[in-house]
N, C-alpha and C positions, 0 to 999 in steps of 0.2 A: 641534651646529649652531653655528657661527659668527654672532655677531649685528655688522651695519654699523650704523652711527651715519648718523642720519639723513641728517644735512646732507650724508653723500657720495652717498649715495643721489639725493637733488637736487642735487648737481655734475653726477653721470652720468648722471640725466636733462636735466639743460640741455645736456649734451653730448650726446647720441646726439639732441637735437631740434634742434642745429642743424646738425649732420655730417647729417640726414636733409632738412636744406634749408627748415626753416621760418624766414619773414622771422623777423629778428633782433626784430623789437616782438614776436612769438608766442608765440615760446620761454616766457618769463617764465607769461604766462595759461594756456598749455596743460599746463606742468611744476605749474600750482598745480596743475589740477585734476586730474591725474593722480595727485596726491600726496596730494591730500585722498578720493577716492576709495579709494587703498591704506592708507591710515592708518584707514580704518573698514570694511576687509575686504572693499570691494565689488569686483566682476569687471570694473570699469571705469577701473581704475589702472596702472601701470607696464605688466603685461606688452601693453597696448594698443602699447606702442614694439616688441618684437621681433615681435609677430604682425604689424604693419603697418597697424595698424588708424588710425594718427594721421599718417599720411605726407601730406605738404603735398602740395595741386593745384600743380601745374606754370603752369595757368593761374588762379591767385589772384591777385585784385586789390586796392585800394585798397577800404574798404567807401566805398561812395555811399549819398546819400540820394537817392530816388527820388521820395518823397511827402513836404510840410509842411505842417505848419498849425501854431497855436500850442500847439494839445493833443496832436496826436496827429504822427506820421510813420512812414515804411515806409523801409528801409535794405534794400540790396542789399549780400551780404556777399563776393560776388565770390570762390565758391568757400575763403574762410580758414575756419578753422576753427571749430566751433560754439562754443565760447566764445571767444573773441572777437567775435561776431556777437553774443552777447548783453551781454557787458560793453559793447559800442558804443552797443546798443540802453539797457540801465540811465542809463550814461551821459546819455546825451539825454533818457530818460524822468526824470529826478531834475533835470536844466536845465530841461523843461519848467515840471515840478510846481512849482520855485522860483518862477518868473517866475509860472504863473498857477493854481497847488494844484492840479495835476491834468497827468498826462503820461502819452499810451501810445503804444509805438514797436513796433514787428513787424520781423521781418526776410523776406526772400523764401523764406524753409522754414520760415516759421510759428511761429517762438516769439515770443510775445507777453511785454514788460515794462513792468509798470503798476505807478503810483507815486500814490498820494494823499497828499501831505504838506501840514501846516498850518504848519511850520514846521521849517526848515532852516536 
């Protein structure tokens, strides 16, 4: 058995995810967690790119937000990929919780990320 070194392994996968057409921002979030899943054995890593399981929508969009308040908001992920939709959603839940110790963001397929921090 021939062993590859990791880093080519994520060359070839930031290749085959952008020859497969995902926006250039994606690449990077979807190759982590592709990569973090195959480095602990789980069924949810690389071979997701030859089975076609991670192939970008055609019609993906910009994520929107849909719903605000100062605690909480609802993000519309416009078809990109689930993580991305949830680092969007972290994202705004840890700006919230700055500003006022408490943040929860959803997206429109139901993952919820909530942040209680006292200090950041």
């Amino acid at each position: 058995m021939e062993l590859v070194h990791l880093t080519e392994v994520e060359d070839l996968c930031r290749k085959a995810l952008t020859n497969m057409g995902h926006l250039p921002q994606d690449v990077e979030p979807v190759c982590e967690g592709l990569l973090w899943a195959q480095r602990r054995g789980n069924n949810q890593g690389i071979i997701k790119i030859p089975a076609g399981a991670v192939r970008p929508q055609p019609s993906a969009g910009k994520v929107t937000t849909v719903f605000d308040t100062k605690l909480s908001a609802r993000l519309d992920a416009q078809q990109r990929p689930g993580i991305v939709a949830v680092q969007e959603a972290t994202k705004m839940a840890i700006q919230k919780a700055r500003e006022h110790g408490f943040g929860m963001v959803r997206n429109q397929e139901g993952i919820i990320c909530c942040r209680c921090i006292n200090q950041i």
